[in-house]
C-alpha positions as a printed Julia matrix, in Angstrom:
337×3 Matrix{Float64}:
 115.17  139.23  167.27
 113.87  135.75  167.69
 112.8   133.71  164.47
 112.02  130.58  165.91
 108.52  129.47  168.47
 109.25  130.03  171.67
 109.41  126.89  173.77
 105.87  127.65  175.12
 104.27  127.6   171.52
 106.27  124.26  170.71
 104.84  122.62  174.09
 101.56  123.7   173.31
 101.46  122.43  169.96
 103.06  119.5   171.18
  99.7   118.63  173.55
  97.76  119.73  170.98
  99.4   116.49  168.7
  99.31  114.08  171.68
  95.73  115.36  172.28
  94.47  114.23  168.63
  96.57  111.27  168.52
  94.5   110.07  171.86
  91.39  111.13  170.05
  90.99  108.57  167.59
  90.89  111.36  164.74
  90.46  108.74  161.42
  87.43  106.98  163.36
  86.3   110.93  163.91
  86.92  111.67  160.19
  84.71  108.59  159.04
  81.69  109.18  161.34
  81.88  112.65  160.76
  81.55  112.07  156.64
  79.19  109.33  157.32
  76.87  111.75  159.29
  77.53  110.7   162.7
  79.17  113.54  163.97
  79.26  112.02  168.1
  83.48  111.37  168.2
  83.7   114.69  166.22
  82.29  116.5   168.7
  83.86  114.93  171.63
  86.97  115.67  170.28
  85.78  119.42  169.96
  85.51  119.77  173.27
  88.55  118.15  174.13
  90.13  120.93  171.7
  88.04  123.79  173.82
  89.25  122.25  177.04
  92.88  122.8   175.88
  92.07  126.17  174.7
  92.41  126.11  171.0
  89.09  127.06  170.12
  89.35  130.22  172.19
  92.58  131.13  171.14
  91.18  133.87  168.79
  88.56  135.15  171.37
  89.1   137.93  173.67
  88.9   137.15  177.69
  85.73  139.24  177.9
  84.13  136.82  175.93
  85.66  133.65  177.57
  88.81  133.09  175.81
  92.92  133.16  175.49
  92.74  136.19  173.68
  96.23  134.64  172.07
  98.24  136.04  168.8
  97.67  135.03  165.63
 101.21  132.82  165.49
  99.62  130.9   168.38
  96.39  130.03  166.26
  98.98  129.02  163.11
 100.71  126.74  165.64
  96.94  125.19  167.03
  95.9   124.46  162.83
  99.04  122.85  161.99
  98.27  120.21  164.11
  94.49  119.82  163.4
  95.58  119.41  159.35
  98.06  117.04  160.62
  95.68  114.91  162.14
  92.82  115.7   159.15
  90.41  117.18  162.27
  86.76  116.98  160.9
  83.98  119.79  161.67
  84.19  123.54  160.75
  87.35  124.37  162.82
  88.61  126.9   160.65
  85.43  129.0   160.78
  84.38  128.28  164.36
  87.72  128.95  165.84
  89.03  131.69  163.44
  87.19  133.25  161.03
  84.15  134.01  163.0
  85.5   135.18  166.04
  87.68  137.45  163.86
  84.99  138.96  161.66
  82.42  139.33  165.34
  85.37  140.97  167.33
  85.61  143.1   164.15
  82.02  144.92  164.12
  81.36  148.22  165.97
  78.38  146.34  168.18
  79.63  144.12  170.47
  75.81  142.14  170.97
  76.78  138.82  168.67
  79.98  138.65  169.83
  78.89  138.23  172.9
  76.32  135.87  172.38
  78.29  133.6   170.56
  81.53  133.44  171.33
  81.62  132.28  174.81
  80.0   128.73  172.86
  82.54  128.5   170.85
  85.27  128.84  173.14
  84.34  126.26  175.64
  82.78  123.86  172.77
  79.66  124.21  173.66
  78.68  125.43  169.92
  80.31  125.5   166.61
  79.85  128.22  163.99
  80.03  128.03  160.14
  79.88  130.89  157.49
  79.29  131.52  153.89
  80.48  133.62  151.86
  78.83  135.31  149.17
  81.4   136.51  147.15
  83.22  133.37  147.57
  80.97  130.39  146.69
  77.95  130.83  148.69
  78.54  127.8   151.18
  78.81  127.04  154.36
  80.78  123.73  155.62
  78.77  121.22  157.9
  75.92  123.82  158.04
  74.09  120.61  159.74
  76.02  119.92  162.54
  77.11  124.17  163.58
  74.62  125.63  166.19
  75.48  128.89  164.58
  75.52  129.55  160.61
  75.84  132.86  159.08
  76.16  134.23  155.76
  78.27  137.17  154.77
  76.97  139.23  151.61
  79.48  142.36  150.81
  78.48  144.9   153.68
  75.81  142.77  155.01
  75.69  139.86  157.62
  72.94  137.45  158.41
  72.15  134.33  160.15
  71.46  131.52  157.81
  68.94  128.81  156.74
  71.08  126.0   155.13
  69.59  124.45  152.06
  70.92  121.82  149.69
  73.85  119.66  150.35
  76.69  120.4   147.8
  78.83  117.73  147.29
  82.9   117.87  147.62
  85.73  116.08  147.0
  86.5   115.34  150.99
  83.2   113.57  152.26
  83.72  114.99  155.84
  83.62  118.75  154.46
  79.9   118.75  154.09
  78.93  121.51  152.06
  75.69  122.93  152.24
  73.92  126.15  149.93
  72.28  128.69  152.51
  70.3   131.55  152.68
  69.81  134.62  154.02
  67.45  134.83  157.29
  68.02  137.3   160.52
  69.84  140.67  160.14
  73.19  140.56  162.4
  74.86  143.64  161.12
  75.34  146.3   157.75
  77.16  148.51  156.82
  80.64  149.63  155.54
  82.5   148.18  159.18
  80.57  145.03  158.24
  82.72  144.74  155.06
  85.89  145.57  156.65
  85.25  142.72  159.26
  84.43  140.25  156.41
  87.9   140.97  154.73
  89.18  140.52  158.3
  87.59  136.81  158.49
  88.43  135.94  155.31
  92.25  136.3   155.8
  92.36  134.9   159.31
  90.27  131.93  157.88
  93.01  131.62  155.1
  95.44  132.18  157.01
  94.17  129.28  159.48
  93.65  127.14  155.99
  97.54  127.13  155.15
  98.57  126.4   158.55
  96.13  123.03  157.96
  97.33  122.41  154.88
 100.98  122.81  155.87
 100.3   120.4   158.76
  98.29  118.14  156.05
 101.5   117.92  154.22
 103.91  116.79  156.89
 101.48  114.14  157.83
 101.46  112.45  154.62
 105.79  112.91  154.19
 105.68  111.24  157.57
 103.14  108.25  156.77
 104.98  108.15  152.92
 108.84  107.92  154.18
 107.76  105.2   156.93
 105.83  103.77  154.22
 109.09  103.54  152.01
 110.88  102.37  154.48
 108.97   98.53  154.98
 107.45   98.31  151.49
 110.34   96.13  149.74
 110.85   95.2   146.22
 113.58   93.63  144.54
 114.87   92.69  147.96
 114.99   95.6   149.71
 113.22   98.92  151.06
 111.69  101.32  148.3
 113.19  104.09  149.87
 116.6   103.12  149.41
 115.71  103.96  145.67
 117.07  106.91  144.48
 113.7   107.95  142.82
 112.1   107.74  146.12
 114.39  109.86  147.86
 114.22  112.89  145.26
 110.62  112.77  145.3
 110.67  112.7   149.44
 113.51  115.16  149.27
 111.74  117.51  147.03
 108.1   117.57  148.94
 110.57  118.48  151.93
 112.44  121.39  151.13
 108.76  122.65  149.84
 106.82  122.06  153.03
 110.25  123.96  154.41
 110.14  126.66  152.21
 106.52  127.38  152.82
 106.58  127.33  156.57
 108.44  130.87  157.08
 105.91  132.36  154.75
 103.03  130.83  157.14
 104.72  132.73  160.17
 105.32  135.95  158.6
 101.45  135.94  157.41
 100.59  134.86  161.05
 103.56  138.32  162.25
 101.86  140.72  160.08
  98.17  140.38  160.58
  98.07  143.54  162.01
  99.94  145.13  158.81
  99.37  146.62  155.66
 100.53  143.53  153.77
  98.34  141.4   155.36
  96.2   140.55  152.04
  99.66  139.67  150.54
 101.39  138.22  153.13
  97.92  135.74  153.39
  97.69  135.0   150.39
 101.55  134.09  149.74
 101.14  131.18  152.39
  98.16  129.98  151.07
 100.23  129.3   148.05
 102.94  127.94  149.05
 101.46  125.98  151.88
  98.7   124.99  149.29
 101.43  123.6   146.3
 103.45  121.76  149.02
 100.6   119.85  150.57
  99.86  118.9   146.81
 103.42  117.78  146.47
 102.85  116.05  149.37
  99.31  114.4   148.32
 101.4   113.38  145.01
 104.18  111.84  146.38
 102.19  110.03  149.0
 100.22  108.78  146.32
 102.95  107.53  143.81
 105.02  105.82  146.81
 102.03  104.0   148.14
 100.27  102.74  144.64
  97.58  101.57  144.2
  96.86  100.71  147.82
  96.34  104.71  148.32
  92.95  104.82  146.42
  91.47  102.75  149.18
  89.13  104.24  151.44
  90.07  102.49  153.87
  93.64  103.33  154.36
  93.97  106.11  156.42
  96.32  107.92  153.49
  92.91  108.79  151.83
  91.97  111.15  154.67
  94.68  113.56  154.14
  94.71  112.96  150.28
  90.92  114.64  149.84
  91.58  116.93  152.73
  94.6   118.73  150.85
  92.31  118.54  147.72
  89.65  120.24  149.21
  91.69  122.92  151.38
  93.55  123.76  148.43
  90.29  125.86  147.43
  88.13  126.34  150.22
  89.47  129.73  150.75
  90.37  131.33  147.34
  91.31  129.48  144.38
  95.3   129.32  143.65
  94.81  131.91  140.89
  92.62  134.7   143.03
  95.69  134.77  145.44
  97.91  134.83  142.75
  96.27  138.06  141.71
  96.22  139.6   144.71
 100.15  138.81  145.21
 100.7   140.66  141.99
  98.31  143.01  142.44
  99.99  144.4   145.9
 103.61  144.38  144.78
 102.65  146.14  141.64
 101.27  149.14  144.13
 104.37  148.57  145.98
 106.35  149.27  143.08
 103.94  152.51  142.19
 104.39  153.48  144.99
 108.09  153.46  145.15
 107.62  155.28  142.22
 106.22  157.93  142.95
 108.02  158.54  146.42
């Protein structure tokens, strides 16, 4: 048994990086938060062209049709380079919760867009918020309500912490499907969308230990590099062995999709992908001073992305709870075996 990426998953993640490095992503970032989404978009369909936003669409409806690890491998990268737009929902949630339903109609009127960039997708959750990210910019915005799905009217802009997540309050407009399926598919896309989340924020994290240590390493004071300082090292050490610890949890979510312990195996890499891109955010922060506030230093990108992510699907404490919650009927069940 192999517990490693096989060479073609490193390769492709590999273009993936070199991709968004070409890109200009921080230019991206700032005319995407500023409301001039053109580079954004450009860079989408670069993305499509290589695949990545088909990777969780089935060939009959124009894409790769890939596994789940693939997708974790395709997100680490975008939260490594702070990607703007609704990435998570266009290339993960949504096609999960469409390829989900019993009628195949909006599957197969959307997905095709999505997969070769033509059109972008957002969703809102009910039960989680109400909002949809850059509702203003996705050709396709839907709202999910318990068993019910609809297309959406987006309302007011709500603000966040990371000014290219726009966040806007929607509404309910065009039946797309109902009934108890419908609710099954939601839990569906919320876990692939969380599962896509931690791979982000995992990738979010390694950016900023890579921009902090070559940071430390030509900021001097008192004659020589900061990261000769013991301090520094324990606090780069530390937000290491966490983004370490937290990336086998992130593949054994991605493994057991298909499982029973999905829900728990989900949530368990949100966490610990979502306390060591915080790590991360803190040391970056501390190491850099003051000149980390800045807007325009590119640290500040990542810094209000992890901030944002950390939430954006399920709060620290709801997976918690549903960590404890599943090993307690684990243990029950044991029990009663």
């Amino acid at each position: 048994m192999r517990f490693a990426l096989s060479p073609e998953q490193l390769d492709f993640g590999t273009s993936v990086r070199k991709l968004l490095d070409a890109g200009r992503t921080p230019a991206a970032v700032r005319g995407w938060a500023a409301g001039d989404p053109r580079q954004g978009r450009a860079l989408v369909r670069q993305l499509a062209g290589a695949g990545v936003l088909g990777l969780a669409v089935a060939d009959e409806h124009g894409g790769v049709g890939a596994e789940p690890i693939d997708l974790v491998v395709a997100f680490i990268e975008l939260g490594r380079a702070a990607a703007p737009g609704p990435l998570v929902e266009t290339a993960a949630a949504i096609p999960a919760l469409l390829q989900a339903l019993p009628d195949a109609e909006p599957a197969a009127r959307w997905l095709p867009g999505f997969a070769e960039g033509a059109a972008m997708g957002t969703i809102a959750f009910a039960d989680h918020g109400g909002v949809a990210l850059d509702a203003d910019s996705a050709e396709v915005v839907l709202i999910a309500d318990g068993a019910r799905l609809h297309t959406a009217q987006r309302a007011g802009l709500v603000r966040s912490v990371d000014p290219a997540r726009r966040l806007f309050a929607v509404s309910a407009d065009e039946a797309v499907a109902e009934g108890p399926e419908v609710a099954a598919a939601v839990a569906t896309a919320l876990d692939t969308g969380a599962l896509a989340c931690a791979a982000q924020l995992l990738g979010a994290g390694r950016a900023l230990l890579d921009a902090t240590t070559g940071y430390a390493k030509q900021r001097k004071q008192f004659g020589k590099p900061i990261g000769e300082f013991q301090a520094v090292k324990q606090k780069l050490a530390d937000v290491l062995i966490g983004l370490d610890l937290a990336e086998p949890l992130l593949y054994r979510a991605a493994l057991t999709m298909g499982e029973p312990t999905r829900g728990r195996d989900v949530s368990a890499a949100v966490v610990a992908c979502g306390d060591a891109a915080y790590r991360a955010a803190r040391a970056a922060l501390q190491v850099h001073g003051a000149i980390g506030y800045t807007a325009e230093y590119d640290l500040s990108l990542w810094l209000t992305k992890v901030t944002a992510l950390r939430s954006a699907w399920g709060t620290a404490d709801f997976h918690r709870a549903r960590i404890a919650a599943a090993l307690r009927d684990e243990a029950d069940s044991r029990g009663t075996a």
